[in-house]
C-alpha positions as a Python dict, from the first residue, in 0.01 Angstrom:
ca = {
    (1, 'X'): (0, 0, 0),
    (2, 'X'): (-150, 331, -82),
    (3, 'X'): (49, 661, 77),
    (4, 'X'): (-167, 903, 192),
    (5, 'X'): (85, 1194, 41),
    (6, 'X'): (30, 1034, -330),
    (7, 'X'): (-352, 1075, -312),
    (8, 'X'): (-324, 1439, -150),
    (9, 'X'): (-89, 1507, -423),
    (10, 'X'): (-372, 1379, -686),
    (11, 'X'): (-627, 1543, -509),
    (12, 'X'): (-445, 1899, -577),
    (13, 'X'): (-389, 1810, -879),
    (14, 'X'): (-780, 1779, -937),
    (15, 'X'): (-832, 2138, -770),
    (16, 'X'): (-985, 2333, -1120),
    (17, 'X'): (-1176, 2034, -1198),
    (18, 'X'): (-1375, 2029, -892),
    (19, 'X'): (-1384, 2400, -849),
    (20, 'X'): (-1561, 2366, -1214),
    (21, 'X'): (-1796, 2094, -1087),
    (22, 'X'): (-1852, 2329, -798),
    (23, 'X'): (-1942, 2621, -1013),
    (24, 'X'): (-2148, 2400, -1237),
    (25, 'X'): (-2398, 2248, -951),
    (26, 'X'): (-2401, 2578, -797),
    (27, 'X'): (-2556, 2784, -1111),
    (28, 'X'): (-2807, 2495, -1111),
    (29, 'X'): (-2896, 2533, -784),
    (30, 'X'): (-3201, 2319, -791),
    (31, 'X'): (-3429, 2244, -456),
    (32, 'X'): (-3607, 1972, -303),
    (33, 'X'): (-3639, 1631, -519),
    (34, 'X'): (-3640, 1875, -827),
    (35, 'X'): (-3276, 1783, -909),
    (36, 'X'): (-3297, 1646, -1271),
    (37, 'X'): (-3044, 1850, -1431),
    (38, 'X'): (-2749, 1860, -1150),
    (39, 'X'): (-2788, 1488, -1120),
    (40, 'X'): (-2747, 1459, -1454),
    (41, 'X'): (-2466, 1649, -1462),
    (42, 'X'): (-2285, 1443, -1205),
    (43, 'X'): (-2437, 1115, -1350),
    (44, 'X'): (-2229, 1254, -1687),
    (45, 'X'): (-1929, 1298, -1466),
    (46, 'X'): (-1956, 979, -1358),
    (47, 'X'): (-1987, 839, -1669),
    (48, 'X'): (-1697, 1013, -1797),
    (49, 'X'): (-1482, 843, -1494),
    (50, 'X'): (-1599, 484, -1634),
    (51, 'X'): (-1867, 464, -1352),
    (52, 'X'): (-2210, 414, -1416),
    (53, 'X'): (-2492, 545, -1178),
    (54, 'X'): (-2791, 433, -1100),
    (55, 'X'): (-3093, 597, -992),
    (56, 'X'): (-3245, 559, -647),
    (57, 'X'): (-3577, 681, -495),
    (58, 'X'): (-3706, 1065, -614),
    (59, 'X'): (-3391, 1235, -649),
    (60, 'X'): (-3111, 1031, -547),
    (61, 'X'): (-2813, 843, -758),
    (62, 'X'): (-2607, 566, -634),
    (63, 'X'): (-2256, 415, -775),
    (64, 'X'): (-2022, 182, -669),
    (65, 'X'): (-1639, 167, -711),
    (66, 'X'): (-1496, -187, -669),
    (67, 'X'): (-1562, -494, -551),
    (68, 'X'): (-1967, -501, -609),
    (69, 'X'): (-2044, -764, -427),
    (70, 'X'): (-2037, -821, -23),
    (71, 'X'): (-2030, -579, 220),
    (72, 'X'): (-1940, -227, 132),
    (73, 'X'): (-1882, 144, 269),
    (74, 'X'): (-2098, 458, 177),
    (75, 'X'): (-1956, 777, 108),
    (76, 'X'): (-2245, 1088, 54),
    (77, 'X'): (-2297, 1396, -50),
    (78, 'X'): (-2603, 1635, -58),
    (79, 'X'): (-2658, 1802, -376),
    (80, 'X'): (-2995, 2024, -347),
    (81, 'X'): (-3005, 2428, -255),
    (82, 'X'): (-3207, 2613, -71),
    (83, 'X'): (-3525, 2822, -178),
    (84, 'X'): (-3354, 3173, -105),
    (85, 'X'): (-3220, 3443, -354),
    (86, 'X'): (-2836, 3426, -399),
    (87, 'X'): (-2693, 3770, -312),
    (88, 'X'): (-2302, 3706, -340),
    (89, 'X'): (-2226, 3852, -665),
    (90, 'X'): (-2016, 3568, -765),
    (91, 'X'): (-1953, 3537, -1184),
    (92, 'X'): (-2137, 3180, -1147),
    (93, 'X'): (-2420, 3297, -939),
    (94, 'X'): (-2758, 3110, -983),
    (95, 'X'): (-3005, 3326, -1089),
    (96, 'X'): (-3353, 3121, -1089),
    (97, 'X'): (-3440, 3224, -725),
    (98, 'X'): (-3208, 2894, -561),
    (99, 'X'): (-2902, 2924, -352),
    (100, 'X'): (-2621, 2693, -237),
    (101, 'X'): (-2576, 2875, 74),
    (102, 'X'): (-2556, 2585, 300),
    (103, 'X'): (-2263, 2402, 27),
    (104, 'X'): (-2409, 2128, -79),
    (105, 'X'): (-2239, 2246, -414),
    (106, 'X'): (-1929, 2219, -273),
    (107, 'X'): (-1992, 1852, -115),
    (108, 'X'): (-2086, 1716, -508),
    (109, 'X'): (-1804, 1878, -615),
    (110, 'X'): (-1589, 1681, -356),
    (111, 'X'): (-1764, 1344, -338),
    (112, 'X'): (-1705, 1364, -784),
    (113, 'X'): (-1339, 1460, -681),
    (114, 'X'): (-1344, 1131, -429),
    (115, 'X'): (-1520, 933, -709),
    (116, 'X'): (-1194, 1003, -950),
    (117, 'X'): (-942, 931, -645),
    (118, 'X'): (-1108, 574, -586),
    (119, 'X'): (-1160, 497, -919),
    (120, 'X'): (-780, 577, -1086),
    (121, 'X'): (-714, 310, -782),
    (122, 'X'): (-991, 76, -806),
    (123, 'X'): (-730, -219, -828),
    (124, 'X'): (-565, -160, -471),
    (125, 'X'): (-975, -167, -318),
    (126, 'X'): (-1061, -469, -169),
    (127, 'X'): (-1423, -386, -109),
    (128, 'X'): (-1671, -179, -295),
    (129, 'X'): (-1724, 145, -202),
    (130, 'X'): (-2075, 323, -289),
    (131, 'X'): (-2109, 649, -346),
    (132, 'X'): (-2459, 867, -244),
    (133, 'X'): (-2553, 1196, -466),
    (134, 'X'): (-2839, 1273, -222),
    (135, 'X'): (-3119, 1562, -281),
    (136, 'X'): (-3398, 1724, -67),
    (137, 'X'): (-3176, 1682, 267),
    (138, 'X'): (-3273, 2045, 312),
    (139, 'X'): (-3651, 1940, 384),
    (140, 'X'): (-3481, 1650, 586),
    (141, 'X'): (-3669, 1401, 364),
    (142, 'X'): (-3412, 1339, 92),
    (143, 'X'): (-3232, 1026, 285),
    (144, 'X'): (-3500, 878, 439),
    (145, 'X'): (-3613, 837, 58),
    (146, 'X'): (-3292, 687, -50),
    (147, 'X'): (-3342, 425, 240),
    (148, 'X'): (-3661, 310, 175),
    (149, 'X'): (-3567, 262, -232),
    (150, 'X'): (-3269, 40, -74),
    (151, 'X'): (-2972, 242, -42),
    (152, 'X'): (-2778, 51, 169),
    (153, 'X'): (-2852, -280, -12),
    (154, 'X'): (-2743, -445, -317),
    (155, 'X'): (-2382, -507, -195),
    (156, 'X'): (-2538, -402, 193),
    (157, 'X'): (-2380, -113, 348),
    (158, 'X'): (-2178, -198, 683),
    (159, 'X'): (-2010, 147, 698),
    (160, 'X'): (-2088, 541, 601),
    (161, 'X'): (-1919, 882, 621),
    (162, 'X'): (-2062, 1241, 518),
    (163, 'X'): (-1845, 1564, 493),
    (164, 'X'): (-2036, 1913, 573),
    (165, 'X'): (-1852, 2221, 521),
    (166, 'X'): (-1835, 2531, 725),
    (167, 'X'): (-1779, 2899, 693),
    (168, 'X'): (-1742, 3186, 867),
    (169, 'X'): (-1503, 2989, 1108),
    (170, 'X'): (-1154, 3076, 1271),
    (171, 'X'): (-1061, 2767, 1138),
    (172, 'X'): (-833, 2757, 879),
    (173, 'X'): (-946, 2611, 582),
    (174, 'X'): (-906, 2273, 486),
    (175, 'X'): (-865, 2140, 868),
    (176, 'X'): (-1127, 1893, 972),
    (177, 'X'): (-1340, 1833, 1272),
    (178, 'X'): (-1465, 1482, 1356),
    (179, 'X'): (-1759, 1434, 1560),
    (180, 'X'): (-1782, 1300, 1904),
    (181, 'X'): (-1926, 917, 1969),
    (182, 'X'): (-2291, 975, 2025),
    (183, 'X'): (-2528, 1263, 1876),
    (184, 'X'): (-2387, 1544, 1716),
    (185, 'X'): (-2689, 1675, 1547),
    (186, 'X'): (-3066, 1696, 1696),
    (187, 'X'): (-3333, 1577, 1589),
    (188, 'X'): (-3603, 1798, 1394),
    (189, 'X'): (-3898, 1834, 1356),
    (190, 'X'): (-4121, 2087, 1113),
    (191, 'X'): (-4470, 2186, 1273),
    (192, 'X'): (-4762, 2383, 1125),
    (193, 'X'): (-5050, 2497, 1374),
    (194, 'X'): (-5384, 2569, 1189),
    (195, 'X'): (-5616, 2846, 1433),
    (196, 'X'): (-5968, 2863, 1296),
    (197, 'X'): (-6119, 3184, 1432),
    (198, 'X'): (-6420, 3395, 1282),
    (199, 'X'): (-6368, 3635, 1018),
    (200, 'X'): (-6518, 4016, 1038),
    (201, 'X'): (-6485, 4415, 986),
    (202, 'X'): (-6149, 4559, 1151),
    (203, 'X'): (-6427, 4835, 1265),
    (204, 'X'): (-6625, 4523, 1460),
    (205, 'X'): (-6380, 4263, 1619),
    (206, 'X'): (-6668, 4204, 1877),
    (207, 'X'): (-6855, 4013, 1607),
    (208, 'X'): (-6568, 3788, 1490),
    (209, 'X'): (-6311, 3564, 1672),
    (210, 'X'): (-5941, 3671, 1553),
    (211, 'X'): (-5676, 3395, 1480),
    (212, 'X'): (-5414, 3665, 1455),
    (213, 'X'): (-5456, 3751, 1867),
    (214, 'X'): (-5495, 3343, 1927),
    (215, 'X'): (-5178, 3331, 1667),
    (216, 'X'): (-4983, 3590, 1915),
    (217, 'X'): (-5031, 3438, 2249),
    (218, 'X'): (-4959, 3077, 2158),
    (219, 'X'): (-4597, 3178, 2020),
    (220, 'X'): (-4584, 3400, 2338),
    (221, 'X'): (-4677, 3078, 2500),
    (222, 'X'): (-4485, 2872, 2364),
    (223, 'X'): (-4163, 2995, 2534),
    (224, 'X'): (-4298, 2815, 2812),
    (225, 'X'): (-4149, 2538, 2728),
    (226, 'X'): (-3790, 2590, 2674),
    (227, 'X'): (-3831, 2898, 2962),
    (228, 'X'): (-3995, 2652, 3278),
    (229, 'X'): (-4050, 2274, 3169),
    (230, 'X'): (-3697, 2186, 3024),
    (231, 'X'): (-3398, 2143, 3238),
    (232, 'X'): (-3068, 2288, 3199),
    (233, 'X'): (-2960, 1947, 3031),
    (234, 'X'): (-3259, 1931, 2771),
    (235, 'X'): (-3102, 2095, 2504),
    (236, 'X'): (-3374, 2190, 2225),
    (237, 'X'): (-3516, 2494, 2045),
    (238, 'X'): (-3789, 2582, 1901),
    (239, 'X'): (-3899, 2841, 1635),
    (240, 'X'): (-4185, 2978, 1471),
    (241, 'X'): (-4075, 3096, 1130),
    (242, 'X'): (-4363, 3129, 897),
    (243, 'X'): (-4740, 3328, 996),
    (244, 'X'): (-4983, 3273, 661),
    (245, 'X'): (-5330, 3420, 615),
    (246, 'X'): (-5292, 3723, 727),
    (247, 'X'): (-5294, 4015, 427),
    (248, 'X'): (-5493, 4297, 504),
    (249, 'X'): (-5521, 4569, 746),
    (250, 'X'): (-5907, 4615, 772),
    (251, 'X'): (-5938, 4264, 842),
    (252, 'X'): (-5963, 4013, 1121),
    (253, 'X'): (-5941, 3692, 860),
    (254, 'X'): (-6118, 3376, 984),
    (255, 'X'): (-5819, 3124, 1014),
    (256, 'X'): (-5405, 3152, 1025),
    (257, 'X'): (-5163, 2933, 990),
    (258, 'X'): (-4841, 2904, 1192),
    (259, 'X'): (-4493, 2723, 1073),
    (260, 'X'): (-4177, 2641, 1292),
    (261, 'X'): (-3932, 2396, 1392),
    (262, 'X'): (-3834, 2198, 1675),
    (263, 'X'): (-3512, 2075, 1771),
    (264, 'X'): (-3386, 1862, 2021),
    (265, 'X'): (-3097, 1596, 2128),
    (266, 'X'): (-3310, 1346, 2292),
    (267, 'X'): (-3594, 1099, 2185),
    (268, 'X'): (-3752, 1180, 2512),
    (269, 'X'): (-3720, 1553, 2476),
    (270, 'X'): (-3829, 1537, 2096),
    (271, 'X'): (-4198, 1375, 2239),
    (272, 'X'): (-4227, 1634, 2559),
    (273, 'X'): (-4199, 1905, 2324),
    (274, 'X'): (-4425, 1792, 2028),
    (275, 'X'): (-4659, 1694, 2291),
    (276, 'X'): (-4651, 1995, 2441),
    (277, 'X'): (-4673, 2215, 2158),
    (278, 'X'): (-4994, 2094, 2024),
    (279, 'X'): (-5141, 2062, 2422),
    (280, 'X'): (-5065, 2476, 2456),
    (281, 'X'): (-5159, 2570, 2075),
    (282, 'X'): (-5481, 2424, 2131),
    (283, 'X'): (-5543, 2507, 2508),
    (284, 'X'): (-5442, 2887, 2441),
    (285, 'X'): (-5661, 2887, 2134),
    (286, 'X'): (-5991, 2782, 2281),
    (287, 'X'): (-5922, 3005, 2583),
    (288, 'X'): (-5986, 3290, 2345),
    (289, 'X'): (-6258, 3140, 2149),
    (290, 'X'): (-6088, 2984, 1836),
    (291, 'X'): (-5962, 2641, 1763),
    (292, 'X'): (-5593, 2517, 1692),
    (293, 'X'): (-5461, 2188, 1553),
    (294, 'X'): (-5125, 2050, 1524),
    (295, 'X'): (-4934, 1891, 1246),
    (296, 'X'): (-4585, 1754, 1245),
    (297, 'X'): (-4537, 1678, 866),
    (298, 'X'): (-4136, 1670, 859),
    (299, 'X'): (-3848, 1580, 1028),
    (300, 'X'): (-3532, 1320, 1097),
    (301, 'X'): (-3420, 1161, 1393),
    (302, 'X'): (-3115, 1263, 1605),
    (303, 'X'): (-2700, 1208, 1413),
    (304, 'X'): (-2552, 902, 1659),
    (305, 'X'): (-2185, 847, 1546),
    (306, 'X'): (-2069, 509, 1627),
    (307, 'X'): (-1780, 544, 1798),
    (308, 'X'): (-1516, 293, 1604),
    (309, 'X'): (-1626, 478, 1284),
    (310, 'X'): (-1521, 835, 1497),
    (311, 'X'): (-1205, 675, 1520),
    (312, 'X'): (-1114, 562, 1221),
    (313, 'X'): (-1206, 884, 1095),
    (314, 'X'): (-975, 1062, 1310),
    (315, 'X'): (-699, 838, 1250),
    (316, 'X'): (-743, 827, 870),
    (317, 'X'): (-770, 1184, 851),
    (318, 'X'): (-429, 1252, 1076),
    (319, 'X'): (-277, 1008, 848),
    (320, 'X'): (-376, 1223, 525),
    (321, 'X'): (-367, 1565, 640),
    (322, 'X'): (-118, 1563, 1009),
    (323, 'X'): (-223, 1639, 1361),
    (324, 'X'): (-223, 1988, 1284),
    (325, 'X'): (-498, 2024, 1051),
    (326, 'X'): (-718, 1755, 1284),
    (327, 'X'): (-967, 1806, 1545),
    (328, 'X'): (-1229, 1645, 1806),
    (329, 'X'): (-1533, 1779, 1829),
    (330, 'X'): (-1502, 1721, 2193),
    (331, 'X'): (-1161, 1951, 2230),
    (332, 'X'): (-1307, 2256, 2051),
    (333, 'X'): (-1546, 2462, 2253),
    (334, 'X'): (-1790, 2541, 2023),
    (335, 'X'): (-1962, 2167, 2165),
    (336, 'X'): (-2311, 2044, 1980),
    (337, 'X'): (-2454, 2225, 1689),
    (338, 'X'): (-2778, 2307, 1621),
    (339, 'X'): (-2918, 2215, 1270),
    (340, 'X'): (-3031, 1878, 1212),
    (341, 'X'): (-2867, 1662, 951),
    (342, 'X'): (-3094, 1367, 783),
    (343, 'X'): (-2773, 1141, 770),
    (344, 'X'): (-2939, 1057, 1066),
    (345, 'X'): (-3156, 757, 855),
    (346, 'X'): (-2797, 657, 734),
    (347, 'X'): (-2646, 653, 1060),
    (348, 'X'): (-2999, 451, 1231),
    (349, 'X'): (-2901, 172, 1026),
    (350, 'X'): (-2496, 116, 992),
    (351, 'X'): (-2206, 227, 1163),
    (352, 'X'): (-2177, 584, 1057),
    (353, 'X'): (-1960, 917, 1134),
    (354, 'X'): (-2035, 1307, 1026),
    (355, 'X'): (-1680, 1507, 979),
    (356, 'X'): (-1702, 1858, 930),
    (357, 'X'): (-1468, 2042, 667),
    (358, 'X'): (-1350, 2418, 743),
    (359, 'X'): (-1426, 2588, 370),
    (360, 'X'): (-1461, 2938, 456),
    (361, 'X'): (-1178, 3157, 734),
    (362, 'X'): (-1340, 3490, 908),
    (363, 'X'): (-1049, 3650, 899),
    (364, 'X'): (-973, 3613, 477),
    (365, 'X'): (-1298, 3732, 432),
    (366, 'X'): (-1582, 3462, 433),
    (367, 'X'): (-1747, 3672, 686),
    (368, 'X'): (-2106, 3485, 583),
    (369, 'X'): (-2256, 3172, 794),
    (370, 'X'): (-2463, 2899, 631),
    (371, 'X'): (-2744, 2993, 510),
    (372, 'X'): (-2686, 3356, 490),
    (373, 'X'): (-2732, 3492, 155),
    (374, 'X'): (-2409, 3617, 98),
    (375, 'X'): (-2254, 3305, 235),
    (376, 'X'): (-1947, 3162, 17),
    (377, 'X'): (-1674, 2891, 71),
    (378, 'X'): (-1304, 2849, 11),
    (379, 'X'): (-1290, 2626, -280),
    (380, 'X'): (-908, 2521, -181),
    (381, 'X'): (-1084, 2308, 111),
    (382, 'X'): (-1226, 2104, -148),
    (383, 'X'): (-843, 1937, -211),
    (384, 'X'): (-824, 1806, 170),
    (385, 'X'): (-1232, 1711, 170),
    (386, 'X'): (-1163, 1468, -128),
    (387, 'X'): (-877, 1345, -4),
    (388, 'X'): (-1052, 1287, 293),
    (389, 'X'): (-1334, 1083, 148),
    (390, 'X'): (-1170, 862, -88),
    (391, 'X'): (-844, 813, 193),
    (392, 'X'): (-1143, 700, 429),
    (393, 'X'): (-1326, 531, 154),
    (394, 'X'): (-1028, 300, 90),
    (395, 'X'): (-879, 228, 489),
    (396, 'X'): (-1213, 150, 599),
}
């Protein structure tokens, strides 16, 4: 039987290789389903490790590691960026306008690191474990692809685990945190309100009817419904990130366009607050004269973890790494999170549990949250989140 101590002692041993596979997808630093050239960089990787991947959906690649037929368990990893400019002044920066900020460079990196692990003991598996290089989770639309072109088919997948890292946490890197049993990520959805007013002269506003002022008191409205219709225990939020059609000072245009997100932890708070989003948008709107519609054009459902799968995880992962290193979501304070996570298609189908990695320590400097920028990680948490994966990959 397999000692967890051997396989941490591998996965060190792998800790340049996946720092250059880290480097590597993060210079790339592709977005959406426009991932040709870091999948093919891990599908080469693959290769390389005598595995061969296949391609699944828009931007997806599968590959299994022994026993391909029955039942198996699903190990993924997100590989696309995020449309920002990369401000960290790192030697392997990207420099074509993406950004890993959020570290899905640093979960390829791992889930190739995993892929070695499993493979050099592919002989001591007794069920096939797939493997998930998934892109365009950041527009939450990336998995629910992968699903529909049959993911979790073709050996069927009874069992999956994802690894998100973290930064900017007291933490110390490399220690894990398992999720609770139930939902430990809301559901999202992305909104855009159209307001169709009547264009005219700055100098004559009494001849038009101006979006912008329709535009202003529906997100002023809007707080309404976090503020007085949601109780204490409705945890949601709701944003409006994005005003368009808008440009010039001298005039009132003839139609806007607002963009936002909703969050929220429930399937019955998700449809009070879409409902009432588009109910105030348009009722505000035609009480000044203009017209609103409502579109909800992307989103995922709410993370369930099952609750044997949270404890495997949490045994597996004391096993490998000791008590010390190990924690519940449920002791820490910190409680849910708000981004969204669309592992949530994964997890609506099979048994399935999110674990979060610790890759970046406030105090030592990583002083940047997700998302941010400047945001780096602590490549040495890349040894324990490999371990992690293929040490879960093969107890399952």
């Amino acid at each position: 039987m397999m000692e967890s101590g051997k396989i941490l002692l591998e996965a060190e041993e792998m800790g340049e290789y996946m720092s250059f596979c880290r480097r590597k997808i993060h210079g790339l630093a592709e977005t959406g389903f426009d991932t040709e050239k870091t999948l093919a960089f891990i599908s080469a990787q693959l290769r390389e490790m005598g595995i061969e991947p296949r391609s699944c959906g828009k931007g997806g690649l599968t590959a299994m590691i022994g026993k391909g037929e029955g039942k198996c368990f699903l190990l993924r990893a997100d590989i696309d960026a995020l449309p920002m400019r990369e401000e960290t002044a790192l030697p392997f920066a990207s420099k074509n306008g993406g950004f890993h900020g959020c570290g899905h460079d640093v979960h390829g990196a791992m889930l190739l690191g995993a892929a070695r692990l499993l493979k050099n003991h592919e002989h001591e598996l007794h069920h096939g474990v797939k493997l998930m290089f998934q892109s365009a989770e950041e527009i939450l639309a990336g998995a629910k692809d992968m699903v529909e072109n049959g993911v979790l088919q073709k050996p069927e997948v009874t069992g999956a685990m994802m690894l998100h890292v973290m930064t900017a946490v007291p933490l110390p890197t490399g220690s894990v945190v398992v999720a609770s049993e139930g939902v430990s990520a809301p559901a999202a959805d992305y909104f855009r309100i159209k307001i169709k007013g009547r264009g005219c002269h700055g100098s004559s506003p009494h001849l038009g009817i101006d979006p912008i002022s329709a535009a202003a008191h529906i997100i002023c409205a809007l707080e309404h419904i976090s503020a007085r219709e949601l109780s204490m225990d409705e945890k949601a939020a709701l944003t409006v990130g994005g005003i368009k059609g808008a440009d010039s000072p001298n005039v009132i245009p003839d139609s806007l366009i607002l963009e936002g997100t909703m969050r929220a932890f429930s399937v019955e708070t998700r449809e009070k607050m879409k409902r009432r989003l588009s109910e105030i948008a348009s009722g505000v709107a035609s009480a000044l004269g203009a017209r609103a519609e409502t579109e909800f054009y992307q989103g995922c459902p709410a993370l369930k973890n099952d609750g044997e799968m949270v404890k495997m995880a949490l045994s597996r992962a004391r096993e490998l790494l000791g008590e010390e290193k190990v924690f519940s979501a449920e002791d820490l304070p910190a409680g849910q999170v708000g981004g969204s996570e669309d592992f949530a298609y994964i997890a609506e189908k099979v048994p399935s549990v999110m674990v979060a990695l610790a890759a970046g320590e406030e105090k030592k400097g990583y002083k940047y949250g997700l998302h941010h920028p400047k945001a780096d990680f602590d490549e040495k948490a890349m040894v324990n989140g490999a371990a992690l994966l293929a040490w879960c990959g093969m107890g399952w």
